[in-house]
N, C-alpha and C positions, 0 to 999 in steps of 0.2 A: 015152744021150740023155735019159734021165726025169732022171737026177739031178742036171745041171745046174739047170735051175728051181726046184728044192728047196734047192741051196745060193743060189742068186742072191736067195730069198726070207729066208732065214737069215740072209745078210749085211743087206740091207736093216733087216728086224728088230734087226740088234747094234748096227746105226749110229743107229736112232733113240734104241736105250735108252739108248745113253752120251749124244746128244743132248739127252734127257730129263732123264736122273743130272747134268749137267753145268747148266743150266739152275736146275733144281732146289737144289743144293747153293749156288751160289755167288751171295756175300750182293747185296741190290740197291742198287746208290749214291742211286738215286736214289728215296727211300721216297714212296708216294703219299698225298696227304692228304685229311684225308675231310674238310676245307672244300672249298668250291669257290674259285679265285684270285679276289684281292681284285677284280678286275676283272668278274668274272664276278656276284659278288656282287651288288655296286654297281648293275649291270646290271637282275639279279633285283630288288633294293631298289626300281627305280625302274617298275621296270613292275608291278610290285603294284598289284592295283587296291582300294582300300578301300569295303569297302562297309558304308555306315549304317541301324541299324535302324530302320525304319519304327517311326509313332506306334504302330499296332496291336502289336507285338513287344514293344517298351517296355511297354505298356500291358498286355499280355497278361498274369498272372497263372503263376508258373510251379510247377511242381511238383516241381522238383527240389530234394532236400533241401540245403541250405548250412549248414556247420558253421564259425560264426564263433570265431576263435584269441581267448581272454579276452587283454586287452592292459593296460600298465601302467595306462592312462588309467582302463578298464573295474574295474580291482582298486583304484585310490586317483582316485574319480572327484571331481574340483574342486566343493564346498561351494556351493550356491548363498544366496546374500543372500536372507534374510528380508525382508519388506516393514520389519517392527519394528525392523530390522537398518539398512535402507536408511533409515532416519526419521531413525534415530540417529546416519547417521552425517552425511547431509544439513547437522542443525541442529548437530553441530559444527562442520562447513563454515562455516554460514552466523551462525547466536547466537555461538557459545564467540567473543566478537569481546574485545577491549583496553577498557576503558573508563574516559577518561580525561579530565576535563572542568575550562574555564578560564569562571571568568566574575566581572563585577562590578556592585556593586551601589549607586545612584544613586535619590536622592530626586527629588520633582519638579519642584527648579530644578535638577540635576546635581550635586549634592552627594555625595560619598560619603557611603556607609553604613557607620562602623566599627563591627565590634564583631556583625555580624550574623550568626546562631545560621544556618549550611548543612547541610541534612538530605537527603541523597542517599539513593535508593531504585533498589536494580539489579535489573533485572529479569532469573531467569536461569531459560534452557529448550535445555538444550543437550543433550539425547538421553537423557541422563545423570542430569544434577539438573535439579530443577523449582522454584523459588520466590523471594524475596524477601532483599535482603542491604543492611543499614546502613550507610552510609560518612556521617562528618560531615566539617565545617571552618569556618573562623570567618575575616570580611570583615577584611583588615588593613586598614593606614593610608588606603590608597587605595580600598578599599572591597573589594580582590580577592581572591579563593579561587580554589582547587585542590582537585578532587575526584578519589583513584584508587580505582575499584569494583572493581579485579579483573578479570573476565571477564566479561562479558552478553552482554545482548539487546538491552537500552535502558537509559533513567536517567531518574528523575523528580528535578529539583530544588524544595526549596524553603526561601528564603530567612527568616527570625524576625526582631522584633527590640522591645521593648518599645515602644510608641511610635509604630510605624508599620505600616501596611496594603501588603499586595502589591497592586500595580495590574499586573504582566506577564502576558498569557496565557498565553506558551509556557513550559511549566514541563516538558514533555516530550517527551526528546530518544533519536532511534532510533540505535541502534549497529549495527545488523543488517545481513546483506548482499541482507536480503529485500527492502530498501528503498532502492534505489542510487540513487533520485531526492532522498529527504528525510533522506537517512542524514546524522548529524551528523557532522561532520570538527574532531574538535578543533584551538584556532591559540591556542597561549600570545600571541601578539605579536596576537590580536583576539579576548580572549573573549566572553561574551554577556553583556550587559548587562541586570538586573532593576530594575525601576524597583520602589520602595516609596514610598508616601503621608507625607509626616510630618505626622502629625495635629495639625489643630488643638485639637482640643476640640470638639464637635457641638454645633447648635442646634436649637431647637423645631421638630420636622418633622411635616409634616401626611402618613400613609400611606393612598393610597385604588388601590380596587380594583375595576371594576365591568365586567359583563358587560350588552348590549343589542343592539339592532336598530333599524337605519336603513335606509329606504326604497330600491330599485334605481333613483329618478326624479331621482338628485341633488339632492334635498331637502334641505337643510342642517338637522344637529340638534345642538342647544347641549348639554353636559355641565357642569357643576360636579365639579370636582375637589376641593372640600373638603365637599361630602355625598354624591361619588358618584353623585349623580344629572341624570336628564336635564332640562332646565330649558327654557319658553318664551322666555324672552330674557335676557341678561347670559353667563354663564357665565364659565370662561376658554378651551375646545377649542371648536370649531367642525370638524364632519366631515361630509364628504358622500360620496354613491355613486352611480357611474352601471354599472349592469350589464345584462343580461338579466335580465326576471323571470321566464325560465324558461332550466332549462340542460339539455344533456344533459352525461353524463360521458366520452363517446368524440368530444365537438366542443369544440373553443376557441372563444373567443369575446372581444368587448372590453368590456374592462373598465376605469375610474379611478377613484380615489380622491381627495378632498381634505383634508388635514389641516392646520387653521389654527387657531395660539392667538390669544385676540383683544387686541390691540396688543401684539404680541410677537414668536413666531417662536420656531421650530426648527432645532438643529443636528445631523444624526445623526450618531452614535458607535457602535461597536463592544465588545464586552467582556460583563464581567458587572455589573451595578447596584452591587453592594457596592462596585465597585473606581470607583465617579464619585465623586469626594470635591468639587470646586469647578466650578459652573458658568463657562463663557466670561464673559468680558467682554462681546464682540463677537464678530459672525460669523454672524448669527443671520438666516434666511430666514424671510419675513412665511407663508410658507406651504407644505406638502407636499405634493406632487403624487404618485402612485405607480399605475401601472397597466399592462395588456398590450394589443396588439393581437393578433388571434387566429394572425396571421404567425409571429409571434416565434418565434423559435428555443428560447429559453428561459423559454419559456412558463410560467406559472403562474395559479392561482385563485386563490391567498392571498397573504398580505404581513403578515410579521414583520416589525418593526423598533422599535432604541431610539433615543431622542431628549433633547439638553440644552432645557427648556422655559422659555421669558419669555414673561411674560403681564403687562397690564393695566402698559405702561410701564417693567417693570422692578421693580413690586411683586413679584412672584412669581418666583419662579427654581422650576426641580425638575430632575427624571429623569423621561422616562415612556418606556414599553415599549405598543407599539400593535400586535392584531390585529386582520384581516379575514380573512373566508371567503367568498368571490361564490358558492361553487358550495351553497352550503346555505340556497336558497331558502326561503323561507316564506310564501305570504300577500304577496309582493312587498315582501318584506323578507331584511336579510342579517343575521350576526350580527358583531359587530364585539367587542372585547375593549382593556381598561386596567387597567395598573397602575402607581405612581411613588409618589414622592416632593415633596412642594413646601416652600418653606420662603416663608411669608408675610411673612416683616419685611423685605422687599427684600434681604439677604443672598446671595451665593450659596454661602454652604457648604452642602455638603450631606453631610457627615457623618451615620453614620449611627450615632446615640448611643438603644441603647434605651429608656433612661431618661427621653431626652427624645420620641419620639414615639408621635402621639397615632394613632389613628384618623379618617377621613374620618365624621362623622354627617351623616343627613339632617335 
């Protein structure tokens, strides 16, 4: 009776190990994979919750050591532009420009000028080179040239010619991209036109020059122009001033001037003195006005200007150039300033022949 339970335990035992051995041995069809199904993933994926580090952790300074991989960038690091580098490369940009110029040349009824000696002057500052380059050429039938400089910055012209005088002011023309407002734009079918004087031959010209002071009260003070000096009655200018006799420099204030030749009149002009060869005919105002209200937008103390002058009938012709200063008080006086030309034989040439002019004496 004992040894039944002993076999019944035995059996049990044989049944599991071949259950085991069997198990064990035989291969699994279906292997397990250590992802989780895409599903399950996807799952995981979305329920993650991300979380951001605070300003403090950012800011926090850390102490763990970090060993940065040297990278191609770090072993061939890109050349940084020199300031000297960036200058140079700029003013190719903008100088190293074409430079290429149409123009012609007319006397002072329209006449061509054949035959006229063109002296081009290129200004060159392109990063690279720095200075100054010749180009010439000569006014054909119609008076026209063509000038090519190469490469610049700008171009000065100027026209020659036995015989005659430059009267144009613009003789310098910008090629440059620094200047997109006044930059010159060459046009064969409209080049520039230079006017030149053809001289007559010059006559006896009286040269005066003088410096004074006239009252702030509009006091009218006579000058002679052929000694220079200020005179009680005759003259041929007549100038007055109405100012403050006292100014400050941080206030505007009002101020006129009058400038009147006596039976004559003034025309103002533009330019440089050398380049007036003939007074007007006509056209001529009995008197000049000039002055500010202290409003003005384009305020000023002073007053430059030049002027064609008739005096005493049309005896006198000239040139005269007229300053004031209101703001350089004195005593209740300003300082005013002249200088010109006159030609006393009723003439208006006003050529300027040194040979023939004299000095103003008192």
């Amino acid at each position: 009776m004992k040894i039944r339970p002993l076999v019944f335990w035995v059996c049990v035992f044989a049944i599991a190990l071949l259950v085991l051995l069997w198990f064990t041995e035989r291969p699994n069809e279906n292997p397990v994979s250590s992802h989780p199904p895409a599903d399950v993933q996807a799952e995981f994926e979305n329920s993650r919750t991300i979380v951001k580090p605070t300003r403090e952790e950012i800011e926090r300074p850390s102490h763990r050591k970090i060993t940065v991989k040297p990278t191609l960038a770090a072993t061939n690091p890109t050349p940084i532009e020199t300031k000297e580098e960036r200058t140079r490369t700029v003013l190719a940009e903008l100088n190293d420009v074409p430079i290429t110029f149409y123009g012609r040349v007319q006397d002072q009824v329209g006449k061509p000028v054949v035959g006229a000696e063109i002296t081009g002057s290129v200004i060159i500052d392109n990063g690279v080179k720095e200075g100054t380059k010749k180009v010439s050429a000569i006014s054909d039938a119609n008076g026209v040239f063509h000038l090519n400089g190469g490469h610049g910055e700008s171009l000065g012209v100027m026209p020659r010619k036995e015989g005659y005088a430059l009267t144009a002011t613009q003789t310098e023309f910008k090629y440059s991209h620094f200047y997109p407002e006044s930059r010159h734009l060459p046009d064969a079918n409209n080049p520039v036109v230079f006017k030149m004087w053809k001289l007559q031959g010059g006559e006896r010209l009286v040269h005066f020059q003088f410096k004074a002071r006239v009252p702030c009260d509009s006091k009218a003070v006579r000058f002679d122009l052929q000694t220079s000096q200020r005179v009680e009655s005759g003259g041929d200018v007549i100038v007055s001033v109405e100012s403050p006799i006292k100014t400050k420099p941080t206030e505007k204030y009002n101020w006129k001037a009058l400038i009147q030749p006596v039976d004559g009149g003034l025309i103002p002009y533009t330019g440089r003195m050398e380049s007036v060869f003939l007074a007007p005919e006509a056209g001529y105002e009995p008197e000049f006005v000039v002055g500010f209200q202290k409003d003005a937008q384009a305020w000023s103390s002073r007053f430059n200007g030049s002027f064609y002058l008739k005096a005493h009938g049309g005896g006198i012709y000239g040139k005269i150039d007229v300053g004031i200063i209101t703001d350089a008080v004195k005593d209740g006086f300003i300082p005013i300033m002249a200088s010109g030309y006159i030609n006393l034989s009723g003439s208006r040439n006003l050529e300027i022949d040194p040979a023939l002019v004299t000095e103003a004496k008192p």
